[in-house]
C-alpha positions as CSV (number, residue, x, y, z in Angstrom):
1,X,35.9,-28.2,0.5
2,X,35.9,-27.2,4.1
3,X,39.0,-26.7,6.1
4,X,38.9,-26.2,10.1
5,X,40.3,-22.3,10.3
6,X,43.2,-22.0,12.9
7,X,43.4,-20.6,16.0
8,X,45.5,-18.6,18.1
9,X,46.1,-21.9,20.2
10,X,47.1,-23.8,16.8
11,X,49.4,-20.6,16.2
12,X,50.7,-20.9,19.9
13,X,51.3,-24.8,19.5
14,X,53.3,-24.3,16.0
15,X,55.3,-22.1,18.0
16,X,56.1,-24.4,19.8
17,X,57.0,-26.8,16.9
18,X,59.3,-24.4,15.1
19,X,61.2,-22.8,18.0
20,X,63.9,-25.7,18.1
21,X,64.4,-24.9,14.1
22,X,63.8,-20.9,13.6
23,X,64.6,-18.3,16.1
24,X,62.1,-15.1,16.2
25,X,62.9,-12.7,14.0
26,X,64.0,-9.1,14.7
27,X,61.1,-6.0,15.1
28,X,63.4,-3.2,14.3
29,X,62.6,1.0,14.1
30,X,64.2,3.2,11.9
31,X,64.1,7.1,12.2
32,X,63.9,7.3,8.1
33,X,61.0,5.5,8.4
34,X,59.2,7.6,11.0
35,X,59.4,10.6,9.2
36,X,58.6,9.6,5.9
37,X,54.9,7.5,7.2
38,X,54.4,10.2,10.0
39,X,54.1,7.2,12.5
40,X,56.1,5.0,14.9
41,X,57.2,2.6,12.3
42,X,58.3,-1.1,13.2
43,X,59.6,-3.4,10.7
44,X,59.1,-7.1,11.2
45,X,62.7,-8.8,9.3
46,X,61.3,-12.0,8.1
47,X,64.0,-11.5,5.8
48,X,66.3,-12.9,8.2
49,X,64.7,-16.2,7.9
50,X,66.8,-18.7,6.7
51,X,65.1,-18.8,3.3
52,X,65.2,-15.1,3.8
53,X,61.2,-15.1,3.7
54,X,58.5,-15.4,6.0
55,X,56.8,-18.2,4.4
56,X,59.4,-21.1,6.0
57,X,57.3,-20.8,9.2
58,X,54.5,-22.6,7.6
59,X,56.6,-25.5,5.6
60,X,58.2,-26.2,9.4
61,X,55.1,-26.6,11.1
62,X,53.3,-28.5,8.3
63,X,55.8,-30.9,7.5
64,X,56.8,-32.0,11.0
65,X,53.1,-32.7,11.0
66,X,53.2,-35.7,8.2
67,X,51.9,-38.9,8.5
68,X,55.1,-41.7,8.3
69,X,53.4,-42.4,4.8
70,X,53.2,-39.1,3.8
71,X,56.9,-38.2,4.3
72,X,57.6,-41.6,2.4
73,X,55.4,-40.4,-0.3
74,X,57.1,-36.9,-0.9
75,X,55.7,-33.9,-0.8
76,X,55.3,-31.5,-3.6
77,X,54.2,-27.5,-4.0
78,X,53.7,-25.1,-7.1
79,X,55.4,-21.8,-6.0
80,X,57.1,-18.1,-7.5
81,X,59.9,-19.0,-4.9
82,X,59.3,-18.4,-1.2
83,X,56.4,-21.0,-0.4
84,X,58.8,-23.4,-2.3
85,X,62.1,-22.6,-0.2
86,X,59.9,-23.3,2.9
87,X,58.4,-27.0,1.7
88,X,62.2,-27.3,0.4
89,X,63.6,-26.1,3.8
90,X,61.6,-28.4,5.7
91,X,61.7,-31.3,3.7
92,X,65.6,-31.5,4.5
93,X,65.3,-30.6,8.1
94,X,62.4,-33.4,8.0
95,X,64.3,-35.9,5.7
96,X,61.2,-35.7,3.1
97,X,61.8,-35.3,-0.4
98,X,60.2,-32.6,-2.2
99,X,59.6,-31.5,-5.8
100,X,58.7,-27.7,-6.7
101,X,56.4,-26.5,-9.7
102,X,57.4,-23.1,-10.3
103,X,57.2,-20.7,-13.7
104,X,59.6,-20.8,-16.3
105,X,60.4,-17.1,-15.3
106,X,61.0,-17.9,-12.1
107,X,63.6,-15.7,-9.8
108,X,66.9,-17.0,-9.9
109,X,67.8,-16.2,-6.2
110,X,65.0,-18.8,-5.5
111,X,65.6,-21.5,-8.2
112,X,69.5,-21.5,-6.7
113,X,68.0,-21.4,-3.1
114,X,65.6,-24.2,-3.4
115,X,68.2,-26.1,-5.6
116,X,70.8,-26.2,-3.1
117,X,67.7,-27.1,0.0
118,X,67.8,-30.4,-2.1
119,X,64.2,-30.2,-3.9
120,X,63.6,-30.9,-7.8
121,X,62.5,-28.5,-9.4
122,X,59.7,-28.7,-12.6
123,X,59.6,-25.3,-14.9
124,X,56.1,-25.2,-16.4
125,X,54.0,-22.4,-17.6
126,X,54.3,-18.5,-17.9
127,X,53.3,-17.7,-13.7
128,X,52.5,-18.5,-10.2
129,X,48.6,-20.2,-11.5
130,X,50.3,-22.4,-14.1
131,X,53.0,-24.0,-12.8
132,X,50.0,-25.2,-9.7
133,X,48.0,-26.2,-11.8
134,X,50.5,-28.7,-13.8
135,X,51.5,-29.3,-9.5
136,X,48.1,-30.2,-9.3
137,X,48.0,-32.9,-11.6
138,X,51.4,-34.4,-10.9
139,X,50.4,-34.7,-7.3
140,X,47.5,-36.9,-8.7
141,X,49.6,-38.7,-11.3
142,X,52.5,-39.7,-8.6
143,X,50.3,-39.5,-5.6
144,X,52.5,-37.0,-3.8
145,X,51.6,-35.0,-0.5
146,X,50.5,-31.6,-2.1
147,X,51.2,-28.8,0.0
148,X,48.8,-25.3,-1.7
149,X,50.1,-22.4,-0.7
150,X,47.2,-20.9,1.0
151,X,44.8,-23.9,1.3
152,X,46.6,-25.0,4.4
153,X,45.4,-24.6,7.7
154,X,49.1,-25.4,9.4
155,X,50.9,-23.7,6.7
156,X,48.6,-20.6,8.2
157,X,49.0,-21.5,11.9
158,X,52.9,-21.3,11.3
159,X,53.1,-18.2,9.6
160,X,50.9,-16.7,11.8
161,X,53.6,-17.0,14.9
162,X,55.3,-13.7,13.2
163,X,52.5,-11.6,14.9
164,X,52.9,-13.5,17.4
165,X,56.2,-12.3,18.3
166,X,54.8,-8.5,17.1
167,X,52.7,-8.8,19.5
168,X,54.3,-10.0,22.2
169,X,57.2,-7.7,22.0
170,X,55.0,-4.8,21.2
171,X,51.9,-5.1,23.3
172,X,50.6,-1.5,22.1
173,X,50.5,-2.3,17.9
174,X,48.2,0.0,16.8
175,X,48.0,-1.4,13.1
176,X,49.8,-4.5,11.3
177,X,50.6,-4.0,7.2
178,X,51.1,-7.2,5.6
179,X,51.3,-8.3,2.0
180,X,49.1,-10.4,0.3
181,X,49.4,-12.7,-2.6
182,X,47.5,-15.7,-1.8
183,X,46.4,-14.5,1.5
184,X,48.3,-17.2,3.9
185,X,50.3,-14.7,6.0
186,X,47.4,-12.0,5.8
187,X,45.0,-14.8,7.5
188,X,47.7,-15.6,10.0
189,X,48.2,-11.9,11.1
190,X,44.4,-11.5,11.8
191,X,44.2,-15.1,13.4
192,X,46.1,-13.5,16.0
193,X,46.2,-10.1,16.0
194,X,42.0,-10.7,16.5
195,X,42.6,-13.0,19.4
196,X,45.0,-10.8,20.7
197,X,43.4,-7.3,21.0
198,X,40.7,-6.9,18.4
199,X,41.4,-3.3,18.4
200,X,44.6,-4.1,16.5
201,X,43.8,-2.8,12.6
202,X,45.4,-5.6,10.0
203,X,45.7,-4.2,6.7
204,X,46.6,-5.8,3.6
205,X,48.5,-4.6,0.4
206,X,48.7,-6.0,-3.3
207,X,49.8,-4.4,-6.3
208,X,46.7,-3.0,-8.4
209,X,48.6,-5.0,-11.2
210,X,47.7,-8.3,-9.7
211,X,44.2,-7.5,-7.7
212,X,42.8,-11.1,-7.7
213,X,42.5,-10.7,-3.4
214,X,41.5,-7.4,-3.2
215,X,38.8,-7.8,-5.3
216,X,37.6,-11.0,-3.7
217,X,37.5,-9.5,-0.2
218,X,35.6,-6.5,-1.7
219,X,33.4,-9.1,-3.6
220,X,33.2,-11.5,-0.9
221,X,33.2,-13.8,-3.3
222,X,35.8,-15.8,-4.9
223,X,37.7,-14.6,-8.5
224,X,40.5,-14.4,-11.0
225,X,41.9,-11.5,-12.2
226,X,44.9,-10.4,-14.2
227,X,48.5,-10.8,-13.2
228,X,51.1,-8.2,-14.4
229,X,53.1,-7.3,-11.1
230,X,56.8,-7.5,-11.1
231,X,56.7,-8.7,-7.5
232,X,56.4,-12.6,-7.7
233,X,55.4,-12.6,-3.8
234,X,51.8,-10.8,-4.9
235,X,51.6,-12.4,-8.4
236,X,48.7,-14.7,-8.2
237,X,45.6,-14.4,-10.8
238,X,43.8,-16.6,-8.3
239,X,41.9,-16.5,-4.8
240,X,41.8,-19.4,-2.1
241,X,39.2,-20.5,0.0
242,X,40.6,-21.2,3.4
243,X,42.7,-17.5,3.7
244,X,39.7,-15.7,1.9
245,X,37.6,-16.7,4.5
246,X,39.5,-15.7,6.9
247,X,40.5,-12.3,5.7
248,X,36.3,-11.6,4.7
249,X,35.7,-12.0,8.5
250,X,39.1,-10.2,10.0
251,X,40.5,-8.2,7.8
252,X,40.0,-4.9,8.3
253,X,41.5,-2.9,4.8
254,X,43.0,-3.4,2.1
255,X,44.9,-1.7,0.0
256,X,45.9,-1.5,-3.4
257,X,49.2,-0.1,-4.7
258,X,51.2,0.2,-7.9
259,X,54.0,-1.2,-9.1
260,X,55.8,2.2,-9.5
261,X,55.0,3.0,-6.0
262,X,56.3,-0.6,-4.6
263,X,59.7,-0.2,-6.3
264,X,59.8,3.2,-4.9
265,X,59.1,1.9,-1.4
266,X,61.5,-1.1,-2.2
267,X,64.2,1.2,-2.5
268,X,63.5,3.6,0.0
269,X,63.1,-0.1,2.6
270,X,66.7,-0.7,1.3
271,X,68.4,2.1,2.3
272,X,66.9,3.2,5.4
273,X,67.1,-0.6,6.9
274,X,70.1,-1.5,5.1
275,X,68.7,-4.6,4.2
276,X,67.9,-6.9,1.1
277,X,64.2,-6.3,1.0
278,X,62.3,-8.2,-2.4
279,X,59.0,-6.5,-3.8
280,X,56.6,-8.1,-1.9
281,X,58.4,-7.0,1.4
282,X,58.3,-3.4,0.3
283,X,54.8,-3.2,-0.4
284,X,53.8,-2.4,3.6
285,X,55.8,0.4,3.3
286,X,53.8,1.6,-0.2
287,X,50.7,1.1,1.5
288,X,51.8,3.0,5.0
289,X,52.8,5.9,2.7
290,X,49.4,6.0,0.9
291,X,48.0,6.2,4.4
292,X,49.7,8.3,6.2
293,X,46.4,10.4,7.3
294,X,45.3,7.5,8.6
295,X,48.4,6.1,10.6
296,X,49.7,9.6,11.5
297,X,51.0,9.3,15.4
298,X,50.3,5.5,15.4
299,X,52.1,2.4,16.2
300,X,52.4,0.6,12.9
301,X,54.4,-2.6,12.3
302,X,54.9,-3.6,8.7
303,X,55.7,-7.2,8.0
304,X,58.8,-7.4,5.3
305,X,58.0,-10.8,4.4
306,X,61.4,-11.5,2.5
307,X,64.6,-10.7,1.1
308,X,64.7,-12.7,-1.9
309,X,65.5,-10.0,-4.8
310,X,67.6,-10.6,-7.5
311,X,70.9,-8.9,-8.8
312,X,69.3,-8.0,-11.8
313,X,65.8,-6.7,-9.8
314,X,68.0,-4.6,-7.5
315,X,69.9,-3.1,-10.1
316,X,66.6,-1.8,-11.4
317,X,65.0,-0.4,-8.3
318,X,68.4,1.3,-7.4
319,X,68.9,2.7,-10.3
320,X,65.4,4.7,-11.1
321,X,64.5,8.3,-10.7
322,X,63.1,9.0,-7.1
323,X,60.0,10.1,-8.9
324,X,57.8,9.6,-6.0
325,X,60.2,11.1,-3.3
326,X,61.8,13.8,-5.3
């Protein structure tokens, strides 16, 4: 299937669509964070969001896009948490109803969150890839508005509006680190960052236990891989066509890290900002630090893409040896 790729005027007009719903989010320095990458460090808090994740961008701007039949229809998503609490989000802002696939694992902080947003919520299979695929078929069986998490071109015009403001409020960006699981904000980031100043360097992170994207942007090709990453934001086994294609044209690295090293970074993210900051968020920072050659001395904005961590996934991070710091 082809899907027309946004631009940075579809990123500008989705701006303009969200701003009466979602103020811009804070770009914040911290001194910790300077020392430790080498680098003028900013951090983008999507986790201020009110979903507490970058992702609700998207589900604005897409759903105050559907069609009078479309919002009577309902719309429905498969999600780990984040992509669901933006459909959810925006289907009560919007008055449509929506219905969330999501694992039977799935992170409590964002079953409660999309619970109390008004969706229903279907538990099916053991991750991300199964619970879409039963989505999948229930969007054919009850002829709901499906909403994929990457294969969206407004869900990526939406999302992309958070480099939008980097780059707005910091003209002179030398590099952008942004997670990726199924590539939506990625695509966004080099959407604009691209349009902006093509000398700006986008670079992408995923955990090497869950390296379906970074090996399709190496490949250039579309695969599946395994998933075994604690952090549900990167946990896909699966590559999409519209944000692949984007990031095999923009992207300009990618980076894989481990698990061990994003719990690191999400604890050392937590006490330098002060902030809730869930797996996925972290892994910018595990990436700057395995780069630090390369961003010594530079301008470097990394996008914490949410704050959705559980009690249970803090107590864990907070509570390990500082193995990698020590």
């Amino acid at each position: 299937m082809q899907w027309e790729v946004p631009t940075l005027a579809d990123v500008l007009e989705a701006r303009r669509r969200i701003s009466p719903h979602l103020r811009p989010t804070p770009l914040f320095r911290y001194a910790t964070l300077d020392e430790l990458v080498g680098a003028k460090v900013f951090v983008k808090h999507e986790n201020h969001q009110p979903v507490g994740a970058f992702k609700v961008r998207g589900g604005v701007n897409l759903v105050s896009q559907l069609s009078p039949d479309e919002r009577k229809r309902g719309v429905i998503a498969a999600s780990t948490g984040n992509h669901g609490q933006s459909i959810a989000y925006a289907g009560r802002l919007f008055d449509v109803q929506a219905t969330i696939c999501v694992p039977e694992n799935a992170n409590p902080v964002k079953v409660a969150a999309m619970r109390g947003l008004g969706a229903e919520l279907v538990f099916h299979g053991q991750d991300y890839d199964e619970a879409r695929e039963h989505c999948e078929r229930l969007a054919d069986e009850h002829g709901y508005r499906y909403v994929h998490s990457g294969n969206e071109p407004m869900l990526i015009a939406g999302v992309g509006t958070q480099t939008l403001e980097i780059v707005e409020e910091e003209p002179e960006i030398d590099a952008i680190v942004v997670p990726i699981g199924g590539g939506s904000g990625a695509a966004g980031a080099c959407i604009v960052a691209k349009a902006v100043n093509p000398a700006i360097r986008v670079v992408g992170v995923q955990s090497e236990a869950a390296p379906a994207a970074h090996r399709a942007w190496k490949e250039r090709r579309l695969v599946e891989d395994r998933m075994e990453t604690f952090a549900e934001g990167l946990a896909t086994r699966t590559t999409f066509e519209l944000p692949m294609s984007i990031l095999w044209e923009l992207l300009d690295d990618f980076v894989l890290v481990s698990d061990d090293e994003i719990r690191e970074a999400q604890r050392l993210m937590i006490e330098a900002t002060r902030n809730l900051v869930e797996a996925a968020g972290a892994a910018p920072l595990a990436a700057a630090l395995r780069q630090r050659g390369e961003l010594a001395g530079k301008r470097v904005a990394l996008i914490l893409s949410g704050g959705n961590a559980s009690r249970e996934q803090l107590l864990e991070v907070l509570g390990r040896e500082h193995a990698l710091t020590a």
